[in-house]
mmCIF file of the C-alpha atoms, coordinates in Angstrom:
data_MODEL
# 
_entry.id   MODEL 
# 
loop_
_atom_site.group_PDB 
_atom_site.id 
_atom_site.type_symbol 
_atom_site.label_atom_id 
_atom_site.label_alt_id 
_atom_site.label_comp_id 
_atom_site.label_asym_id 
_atom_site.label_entity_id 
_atom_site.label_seq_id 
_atom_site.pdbx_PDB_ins_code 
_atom_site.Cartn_x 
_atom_site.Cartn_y 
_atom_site.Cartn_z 
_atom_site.occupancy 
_atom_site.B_iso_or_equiv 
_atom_site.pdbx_formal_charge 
_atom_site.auth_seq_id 
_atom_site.auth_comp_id 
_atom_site.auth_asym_id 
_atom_site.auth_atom_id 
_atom_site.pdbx_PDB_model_num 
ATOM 1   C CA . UNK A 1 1   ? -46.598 -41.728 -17.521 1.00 0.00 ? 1   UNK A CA 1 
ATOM 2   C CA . UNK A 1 2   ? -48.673 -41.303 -20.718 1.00 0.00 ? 2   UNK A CA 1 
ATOM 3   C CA . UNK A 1 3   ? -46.926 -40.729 -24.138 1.00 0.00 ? 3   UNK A CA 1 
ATOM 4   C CA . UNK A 1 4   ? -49.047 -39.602 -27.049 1.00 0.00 ? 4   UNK A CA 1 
ATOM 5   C CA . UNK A 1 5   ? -47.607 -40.433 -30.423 1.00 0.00 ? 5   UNK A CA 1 
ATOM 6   C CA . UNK A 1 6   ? -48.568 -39.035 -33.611 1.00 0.00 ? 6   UNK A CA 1 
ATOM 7   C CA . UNK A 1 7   ? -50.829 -40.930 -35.978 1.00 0.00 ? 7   UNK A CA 1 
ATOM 8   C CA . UNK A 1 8   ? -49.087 -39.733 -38.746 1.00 0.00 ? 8   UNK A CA 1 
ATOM 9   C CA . UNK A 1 9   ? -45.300 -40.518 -37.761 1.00 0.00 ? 9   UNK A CA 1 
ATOM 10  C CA . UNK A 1 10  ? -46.220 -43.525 -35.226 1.00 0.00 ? 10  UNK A CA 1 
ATOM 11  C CA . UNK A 1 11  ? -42.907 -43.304 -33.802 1.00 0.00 ? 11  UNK A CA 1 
ATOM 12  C CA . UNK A 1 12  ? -42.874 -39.449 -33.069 1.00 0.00 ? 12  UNK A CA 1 
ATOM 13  C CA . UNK A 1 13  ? -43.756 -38.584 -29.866 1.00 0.00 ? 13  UNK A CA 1 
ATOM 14  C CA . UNK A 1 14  ? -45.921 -35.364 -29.454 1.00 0.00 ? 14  UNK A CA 1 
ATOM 15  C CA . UNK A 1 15  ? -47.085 -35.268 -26.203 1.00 0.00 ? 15  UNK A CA 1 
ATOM 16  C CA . UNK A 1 16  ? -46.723 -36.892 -22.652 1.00 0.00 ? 16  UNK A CA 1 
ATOM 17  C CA . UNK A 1 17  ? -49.091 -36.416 -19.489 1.00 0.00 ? 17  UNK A CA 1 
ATOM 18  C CA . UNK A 1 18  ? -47.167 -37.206 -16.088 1.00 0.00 ? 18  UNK A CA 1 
ATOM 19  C CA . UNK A 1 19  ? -49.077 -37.878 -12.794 1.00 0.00 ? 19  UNK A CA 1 
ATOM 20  C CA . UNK A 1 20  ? -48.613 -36.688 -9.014  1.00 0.00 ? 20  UNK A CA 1 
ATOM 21  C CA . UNK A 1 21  ? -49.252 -39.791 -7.879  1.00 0.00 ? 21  UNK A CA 1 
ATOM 22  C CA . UNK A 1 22  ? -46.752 -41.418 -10.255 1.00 0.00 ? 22  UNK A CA 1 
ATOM 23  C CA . UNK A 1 23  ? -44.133 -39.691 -8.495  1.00 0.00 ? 23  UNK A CA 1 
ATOM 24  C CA . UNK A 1 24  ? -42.769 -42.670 -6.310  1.00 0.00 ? 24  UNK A CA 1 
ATOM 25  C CA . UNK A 1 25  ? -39.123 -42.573 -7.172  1.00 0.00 ? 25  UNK A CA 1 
ATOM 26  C CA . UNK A 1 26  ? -35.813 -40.163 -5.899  1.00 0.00 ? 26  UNK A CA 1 
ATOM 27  C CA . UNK A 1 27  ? -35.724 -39.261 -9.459  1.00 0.00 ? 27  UNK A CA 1 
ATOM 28  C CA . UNK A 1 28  ? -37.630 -39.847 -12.701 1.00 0.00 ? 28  UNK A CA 1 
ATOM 29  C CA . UNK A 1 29  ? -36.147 -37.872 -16.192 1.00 0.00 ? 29  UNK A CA 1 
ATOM 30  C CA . UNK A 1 30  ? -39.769 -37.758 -17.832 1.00 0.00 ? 30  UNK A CA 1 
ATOM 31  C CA . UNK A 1 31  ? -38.351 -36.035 -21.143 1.00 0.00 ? 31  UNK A CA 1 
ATOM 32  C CA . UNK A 1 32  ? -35.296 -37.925 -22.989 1.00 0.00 ? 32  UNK A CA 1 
ATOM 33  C CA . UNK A 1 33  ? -32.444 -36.252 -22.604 1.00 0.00 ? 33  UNK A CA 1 
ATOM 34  C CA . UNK A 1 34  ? -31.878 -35.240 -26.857 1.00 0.00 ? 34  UNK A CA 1 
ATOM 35  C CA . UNK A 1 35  ? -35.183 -32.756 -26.423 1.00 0.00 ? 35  UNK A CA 1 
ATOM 36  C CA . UNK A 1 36  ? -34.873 -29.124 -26.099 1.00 0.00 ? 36  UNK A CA 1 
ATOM 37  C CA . UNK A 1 37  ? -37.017 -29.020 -22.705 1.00 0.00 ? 37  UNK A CA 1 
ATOM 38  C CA . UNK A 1 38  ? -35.630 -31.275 -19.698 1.00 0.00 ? 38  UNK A CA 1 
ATOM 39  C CA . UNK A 1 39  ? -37.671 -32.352 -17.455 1.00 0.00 ? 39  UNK A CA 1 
ATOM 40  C CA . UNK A 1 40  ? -37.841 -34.959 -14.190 1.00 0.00 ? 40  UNK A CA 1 
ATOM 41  C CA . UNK A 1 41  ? -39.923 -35.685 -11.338 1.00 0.00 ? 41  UNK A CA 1 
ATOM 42  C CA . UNK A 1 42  ? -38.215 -36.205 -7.799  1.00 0.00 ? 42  UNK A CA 1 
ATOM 43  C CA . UNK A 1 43  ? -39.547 -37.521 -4.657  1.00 0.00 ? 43  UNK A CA 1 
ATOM 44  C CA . UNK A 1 44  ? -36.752 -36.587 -1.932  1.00 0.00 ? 44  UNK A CA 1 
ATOM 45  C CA . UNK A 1 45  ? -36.043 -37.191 1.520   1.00 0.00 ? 45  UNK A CA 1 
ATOM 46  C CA . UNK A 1 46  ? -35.440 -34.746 4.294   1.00 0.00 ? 46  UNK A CA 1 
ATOM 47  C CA . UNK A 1 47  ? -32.161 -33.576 4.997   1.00 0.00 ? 47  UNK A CA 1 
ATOM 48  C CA . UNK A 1 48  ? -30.892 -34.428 0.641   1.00 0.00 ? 48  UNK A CA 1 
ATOM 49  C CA . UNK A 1 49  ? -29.028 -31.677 -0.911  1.00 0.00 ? 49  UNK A CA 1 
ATOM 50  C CA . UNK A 1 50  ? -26.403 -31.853 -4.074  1.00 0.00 ? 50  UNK A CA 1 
ATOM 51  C CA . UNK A 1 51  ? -23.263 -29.800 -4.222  1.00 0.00 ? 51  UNK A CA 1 
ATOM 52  C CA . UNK A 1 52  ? -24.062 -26.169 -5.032  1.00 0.00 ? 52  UNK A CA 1 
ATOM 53  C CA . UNK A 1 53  ? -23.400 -25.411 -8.644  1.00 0.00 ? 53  UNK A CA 1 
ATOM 54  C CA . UNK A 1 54  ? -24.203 -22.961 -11.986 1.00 0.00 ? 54  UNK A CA 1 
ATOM 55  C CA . UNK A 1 55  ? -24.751 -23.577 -15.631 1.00 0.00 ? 55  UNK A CA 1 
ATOM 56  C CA . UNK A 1 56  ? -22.782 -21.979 -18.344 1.00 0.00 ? 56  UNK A CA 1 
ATOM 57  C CA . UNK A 1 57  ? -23.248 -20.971 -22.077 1.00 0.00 ? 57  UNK A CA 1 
ATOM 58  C CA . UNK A 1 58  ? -23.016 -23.652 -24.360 1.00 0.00 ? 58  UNK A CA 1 
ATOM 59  C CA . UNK A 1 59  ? -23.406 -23.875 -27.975 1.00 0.00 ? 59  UNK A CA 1 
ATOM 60  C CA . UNK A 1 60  ? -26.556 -25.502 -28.981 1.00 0.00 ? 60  UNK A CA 1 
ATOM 61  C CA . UNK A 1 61  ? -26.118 -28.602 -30.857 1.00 0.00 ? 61  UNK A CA 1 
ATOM 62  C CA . UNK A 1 62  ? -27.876 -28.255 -33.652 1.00 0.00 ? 62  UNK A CA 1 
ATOM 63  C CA . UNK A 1 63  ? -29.331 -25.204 -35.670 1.00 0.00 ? 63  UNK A CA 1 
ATOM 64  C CA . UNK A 1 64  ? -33.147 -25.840 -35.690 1.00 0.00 ? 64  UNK A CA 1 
ATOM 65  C CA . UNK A 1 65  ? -35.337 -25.888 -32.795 1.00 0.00 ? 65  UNK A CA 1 
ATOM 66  C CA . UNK A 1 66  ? -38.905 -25.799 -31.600 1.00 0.00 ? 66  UNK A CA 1 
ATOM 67  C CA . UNK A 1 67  ? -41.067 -24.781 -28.610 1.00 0.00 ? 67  UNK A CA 1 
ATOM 68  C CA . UNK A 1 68  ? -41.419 -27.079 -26.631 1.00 0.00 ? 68  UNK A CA 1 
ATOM 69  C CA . UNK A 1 69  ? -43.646 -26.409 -23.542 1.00 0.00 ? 69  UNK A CA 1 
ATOM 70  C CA . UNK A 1 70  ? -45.430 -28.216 -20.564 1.00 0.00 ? 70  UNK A CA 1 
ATOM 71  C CA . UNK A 1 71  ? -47.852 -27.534 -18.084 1.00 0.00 ? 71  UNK A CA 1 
ATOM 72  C CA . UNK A 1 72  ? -47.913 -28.521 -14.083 1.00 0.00 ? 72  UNK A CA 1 
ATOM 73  C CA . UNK A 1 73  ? -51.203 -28.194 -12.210 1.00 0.00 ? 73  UNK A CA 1 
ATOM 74  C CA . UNK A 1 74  ? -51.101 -26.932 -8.712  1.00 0.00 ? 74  UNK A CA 1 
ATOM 75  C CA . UNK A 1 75  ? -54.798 -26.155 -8.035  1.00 0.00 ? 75  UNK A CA 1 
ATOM 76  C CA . UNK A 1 76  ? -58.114 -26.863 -9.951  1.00 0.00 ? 76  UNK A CA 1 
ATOM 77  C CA . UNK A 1 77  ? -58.004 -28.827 -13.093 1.00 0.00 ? 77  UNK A CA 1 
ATOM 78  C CA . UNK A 1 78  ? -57.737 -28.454 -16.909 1.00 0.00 ? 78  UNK A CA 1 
ATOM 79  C CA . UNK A 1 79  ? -58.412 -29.868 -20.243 1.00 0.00 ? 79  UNK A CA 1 
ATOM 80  C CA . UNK A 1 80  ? -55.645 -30.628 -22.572 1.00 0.00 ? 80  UNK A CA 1 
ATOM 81  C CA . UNK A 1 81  ? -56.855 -30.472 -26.068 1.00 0.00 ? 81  UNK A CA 1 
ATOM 82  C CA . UNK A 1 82  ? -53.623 -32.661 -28.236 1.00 0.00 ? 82  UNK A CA 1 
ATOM 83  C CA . UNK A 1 83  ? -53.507 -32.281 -31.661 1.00 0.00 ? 83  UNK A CA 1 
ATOM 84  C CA . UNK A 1 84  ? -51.438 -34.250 -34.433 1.00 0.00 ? 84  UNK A CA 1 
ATOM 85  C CA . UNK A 1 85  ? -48.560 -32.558 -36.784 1.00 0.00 ? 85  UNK A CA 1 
ATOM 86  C CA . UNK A 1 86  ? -50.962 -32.305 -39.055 1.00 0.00 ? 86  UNK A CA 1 
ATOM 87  C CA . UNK A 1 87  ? -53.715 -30.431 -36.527 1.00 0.00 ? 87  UNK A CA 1 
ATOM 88  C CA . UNK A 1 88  ? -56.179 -33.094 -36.027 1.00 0.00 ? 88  UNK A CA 1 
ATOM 89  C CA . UNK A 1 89  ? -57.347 -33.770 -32.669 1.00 0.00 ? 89  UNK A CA 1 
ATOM 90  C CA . UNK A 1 90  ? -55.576 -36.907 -30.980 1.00 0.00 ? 90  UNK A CA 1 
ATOM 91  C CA . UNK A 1 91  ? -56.753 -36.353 -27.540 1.00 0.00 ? 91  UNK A CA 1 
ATOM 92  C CA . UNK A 1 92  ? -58.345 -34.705 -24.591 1.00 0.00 ? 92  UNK A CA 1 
ATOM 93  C CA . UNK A 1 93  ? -56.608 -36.297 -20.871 1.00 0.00 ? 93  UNK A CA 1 
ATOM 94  C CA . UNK A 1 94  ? -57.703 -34.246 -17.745 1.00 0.00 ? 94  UNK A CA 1 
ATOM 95  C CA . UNK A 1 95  ? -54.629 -32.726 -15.684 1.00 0.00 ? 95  UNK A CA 1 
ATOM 96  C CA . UNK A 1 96  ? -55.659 -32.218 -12.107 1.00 0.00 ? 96  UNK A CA 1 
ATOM 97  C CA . UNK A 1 97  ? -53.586 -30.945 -9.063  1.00 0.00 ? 97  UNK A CA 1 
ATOM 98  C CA . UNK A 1 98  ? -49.751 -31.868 -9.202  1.00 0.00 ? 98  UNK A CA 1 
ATOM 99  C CA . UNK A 1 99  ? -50.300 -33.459 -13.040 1.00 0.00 ? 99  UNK A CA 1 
ATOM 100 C CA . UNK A 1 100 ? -48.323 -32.078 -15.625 1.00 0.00 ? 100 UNK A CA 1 
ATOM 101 C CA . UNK A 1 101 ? -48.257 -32.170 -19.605 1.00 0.00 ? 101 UNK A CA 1 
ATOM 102 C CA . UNK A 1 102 ? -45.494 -31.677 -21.780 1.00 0.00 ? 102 UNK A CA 1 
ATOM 103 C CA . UNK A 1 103 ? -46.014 -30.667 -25.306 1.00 0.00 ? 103 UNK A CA 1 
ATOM 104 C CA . UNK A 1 104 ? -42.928 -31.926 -27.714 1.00 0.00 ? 104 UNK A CA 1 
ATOM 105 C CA . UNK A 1 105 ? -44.293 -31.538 -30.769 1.00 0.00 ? 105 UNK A CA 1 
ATOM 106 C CA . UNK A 1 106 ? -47.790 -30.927 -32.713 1.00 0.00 ? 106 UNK A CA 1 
ATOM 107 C CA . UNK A 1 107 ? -50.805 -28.268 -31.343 1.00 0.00 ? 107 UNK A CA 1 
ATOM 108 C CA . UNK A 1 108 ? -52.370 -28.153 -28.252 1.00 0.00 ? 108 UNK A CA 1 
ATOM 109 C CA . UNK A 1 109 ? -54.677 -26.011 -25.881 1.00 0.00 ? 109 UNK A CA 1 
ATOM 110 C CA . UNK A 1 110 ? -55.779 -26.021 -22.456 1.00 0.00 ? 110 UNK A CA 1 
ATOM 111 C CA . UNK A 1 111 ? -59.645 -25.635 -21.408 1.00 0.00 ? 111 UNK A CA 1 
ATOM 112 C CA . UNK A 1 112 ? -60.020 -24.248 -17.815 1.00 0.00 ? 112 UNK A CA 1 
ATOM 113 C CA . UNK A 1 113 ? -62.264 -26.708 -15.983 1.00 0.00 ? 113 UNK A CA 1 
ATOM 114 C CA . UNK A 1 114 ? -62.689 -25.198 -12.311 1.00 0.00 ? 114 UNK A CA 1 
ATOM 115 C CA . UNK A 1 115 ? -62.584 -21.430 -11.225 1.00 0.00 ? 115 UNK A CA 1 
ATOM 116 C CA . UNK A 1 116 ? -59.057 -20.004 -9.782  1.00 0.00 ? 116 UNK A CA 1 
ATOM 117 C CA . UNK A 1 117 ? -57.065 -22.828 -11.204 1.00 0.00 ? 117 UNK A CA 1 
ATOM 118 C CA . UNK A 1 118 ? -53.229 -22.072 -11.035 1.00 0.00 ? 118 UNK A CA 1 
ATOM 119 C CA . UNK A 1 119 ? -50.763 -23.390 -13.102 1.00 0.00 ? 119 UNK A CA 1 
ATOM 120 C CA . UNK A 1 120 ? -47.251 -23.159 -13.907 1.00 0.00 ? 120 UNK A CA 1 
ATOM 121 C CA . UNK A 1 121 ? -46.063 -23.028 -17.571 1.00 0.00 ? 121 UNK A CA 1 
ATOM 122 C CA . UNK A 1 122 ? -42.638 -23.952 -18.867 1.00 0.00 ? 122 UNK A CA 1 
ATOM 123 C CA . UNK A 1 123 ? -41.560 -23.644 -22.581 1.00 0.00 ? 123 UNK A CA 1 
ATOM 124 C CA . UNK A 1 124 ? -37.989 -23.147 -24.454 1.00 0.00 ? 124 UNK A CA 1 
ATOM 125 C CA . UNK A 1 125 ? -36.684 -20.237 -25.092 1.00 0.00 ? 125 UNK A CA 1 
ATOM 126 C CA . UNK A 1 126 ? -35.749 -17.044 -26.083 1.00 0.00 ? 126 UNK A CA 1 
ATOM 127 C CA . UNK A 1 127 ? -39.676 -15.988 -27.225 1.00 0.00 ? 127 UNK A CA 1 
ATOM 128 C CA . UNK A 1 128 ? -39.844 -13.659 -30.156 1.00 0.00 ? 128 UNK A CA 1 
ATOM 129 C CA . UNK A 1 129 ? -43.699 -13.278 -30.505 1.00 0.00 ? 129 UNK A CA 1 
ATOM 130 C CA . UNK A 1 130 ? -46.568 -14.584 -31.807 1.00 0.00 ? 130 UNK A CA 1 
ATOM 131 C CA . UNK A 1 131 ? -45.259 -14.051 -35.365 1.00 0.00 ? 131 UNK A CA 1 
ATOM 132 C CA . UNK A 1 132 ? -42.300 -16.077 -34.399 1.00 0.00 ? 132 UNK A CA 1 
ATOM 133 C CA . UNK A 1 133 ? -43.222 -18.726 -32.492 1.00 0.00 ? 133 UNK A CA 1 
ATOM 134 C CA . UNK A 1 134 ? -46.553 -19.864 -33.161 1.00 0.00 ? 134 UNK A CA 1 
ATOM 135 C CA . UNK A 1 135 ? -49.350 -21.013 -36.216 1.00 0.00 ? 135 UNK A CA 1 
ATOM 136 C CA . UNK A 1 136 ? -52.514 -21.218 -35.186 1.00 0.00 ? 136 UNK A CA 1 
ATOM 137 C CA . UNK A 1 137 ? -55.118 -24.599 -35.873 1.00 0.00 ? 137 UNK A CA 1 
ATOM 138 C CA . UNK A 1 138 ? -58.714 -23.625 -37.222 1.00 0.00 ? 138 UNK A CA 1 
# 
C-alpha cells in the first residue's frame, strides 16, 4: 500500500494507492477506521460466508465531514493526478486492473490512459451538487 501525505501538514494523509497484487491476506482494512469512507481488501476461500446481517441509522459522530472518494480499476488503466490541500501537484501513480485509489483529503483527477477502461467509483455521501460538494483547482 502507498500513502501520500501532504507536504504541507506532513502528518495528514491525503491519498493512498492499493494494489491487486497486494491483496495476499483474508482481510486487509486499507482506510483507518475514524475516516468517513471504509474500506478493506479480502482474499477469501471457497466455501467462507459470515452470518447474514443489516446496518442501521446511526448518528454521525461528529458535525463536519468531507468527500471522501476512491477509485478501483477493473479494465484498462488510469492516471491519478494528487494534489496537496493547498492544490499543488504531489503526484501522478498509474492504477491498472484491480488497483484502487482512495482520495481522503486534498484534489485529485483521473487521466484515461487506454480506450474502454471501466472503473468503479466510491465516495461518501448524500451528494448535493457541484455547488455543494466540490472547488475546483486551476
Amino acid at each position: 500500500m502507498y500513502k501520500i501525505y501532504s507536504k504541507i501538514v506532513p502528518d495528514k494523509l491525503l491519498h493512498i494507492i492499493h494494489r491487486f497484487e497486494e491483496i495476499i491476506e483474508p482481510r486487509n482494512n486499507i482506510i483507518d477506521s475514524d475516516e468517513f469512507l471504509q474500506l478493506a481488501s479480502m482474499k477469501l476461500p471457497k466455501g467462507y460466508t459470515f452470518k447474514p446481517h443489516h446496518h442501521f441509522y446511526k448518528e454521525n459522530p461528529t458535525s463536519k465531514v468531507i468527500p471522501q472518494e476512491s477509485w478501483v480499476v477493473l479494465r484498462g488503466s488510469v492516471k491519478c493526478v494528487f494534489y496537496d490541500i493547498d492544490n499543488k501537484l504531489l503526484e501522478e501513480p498509474i492504477l491498472k486492473a484491480g488497483d484502487c485509489s482512495v482520495t481522503l483529503e486534498g484534489g485529485h483527477t483521473y487521466v484515461i490512459l487506454e480506450d474502454d477502461t471501466i472503473v468503479y467509483e466510491y465516495k461518501t455521501g448524500p451528494y448535493e451538487g457541484i455547488e455543494k460538494d466540490k472547488i475546483f483547482i486551476d
